[in-house]
C-alpha positions as CSV (number, residue, x, y, z in Angstrom):
1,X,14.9,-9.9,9.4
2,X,12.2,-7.6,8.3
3,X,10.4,-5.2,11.4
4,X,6.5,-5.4,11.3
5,X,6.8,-1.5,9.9
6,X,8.2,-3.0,6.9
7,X,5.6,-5.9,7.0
8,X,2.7,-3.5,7.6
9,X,4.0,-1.4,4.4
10,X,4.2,-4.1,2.0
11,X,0.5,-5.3,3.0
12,X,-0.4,-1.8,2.4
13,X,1.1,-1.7,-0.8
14,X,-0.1,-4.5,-1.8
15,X,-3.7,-3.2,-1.1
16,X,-2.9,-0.4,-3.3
17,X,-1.6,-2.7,-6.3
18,X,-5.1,-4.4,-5.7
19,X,-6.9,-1.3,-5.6
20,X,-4.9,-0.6,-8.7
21,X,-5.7,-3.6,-10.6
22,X,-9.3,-3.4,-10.5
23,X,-8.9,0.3,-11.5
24,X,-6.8,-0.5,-14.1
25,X,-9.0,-3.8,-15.5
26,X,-12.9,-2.7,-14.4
27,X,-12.8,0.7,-13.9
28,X,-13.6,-0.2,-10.5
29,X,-12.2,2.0,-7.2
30,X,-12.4,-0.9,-4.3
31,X,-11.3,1.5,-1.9
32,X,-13.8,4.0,-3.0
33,X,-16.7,1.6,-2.8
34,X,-15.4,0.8,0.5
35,X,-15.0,3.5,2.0
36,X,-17.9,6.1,0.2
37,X,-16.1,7.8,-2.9
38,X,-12.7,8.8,-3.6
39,X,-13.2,12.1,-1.5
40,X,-14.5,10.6,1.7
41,X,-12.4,10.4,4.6
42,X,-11.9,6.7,4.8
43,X,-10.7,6.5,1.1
44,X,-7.9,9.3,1.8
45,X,-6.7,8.0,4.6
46,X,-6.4,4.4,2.9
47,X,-4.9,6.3,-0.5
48,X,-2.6,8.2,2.1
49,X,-0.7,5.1,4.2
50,X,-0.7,3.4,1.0
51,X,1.3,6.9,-0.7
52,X,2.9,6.9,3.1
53,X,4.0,2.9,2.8
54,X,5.0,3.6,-1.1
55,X,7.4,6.1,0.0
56,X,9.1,4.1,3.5
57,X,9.5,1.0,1.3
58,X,12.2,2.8,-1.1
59,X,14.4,2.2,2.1
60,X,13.5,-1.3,1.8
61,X,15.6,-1.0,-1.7
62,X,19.0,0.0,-0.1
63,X,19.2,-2.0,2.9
64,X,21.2,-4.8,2.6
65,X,19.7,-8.5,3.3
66,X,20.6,-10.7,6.4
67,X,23.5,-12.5,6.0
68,X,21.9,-16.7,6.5
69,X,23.4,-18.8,9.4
């Protein structure tokens, strides 16, 4: 069973792939036209839980999967 930690880190890296995507595709930031450039505050605290989420979900790797009843 996943915790909602590891549900909330997934969604946020997810965002992130998003965010990503349309970087990579239209050279367009979503998170930066969100949130008022790449430097505002909104935009680093996204890019930082996503970085934050990135890192906690290399746990997600190594743990082992519920055994089905």
């Amino acid at each position: 069973m996943r915790t909602p930690i590891d549900r909330l880190a997934v969604l946020l890296l997810i965002v992130g792939a998003f965010n990503w995507l349309t970087v990579g595709l239209f050279s367009y930031d979503f998170v930066a036209a969100l949130f008022g450039g790449t430097g505002a505050l909104g935009s680093r605290i996204v890019y930082s839980l996503v970085g934050i989420a990135g890192i906690y979900s290399i746990s997600l790797l190594f743990r082992e999967a519920p055994a089905s009843e």
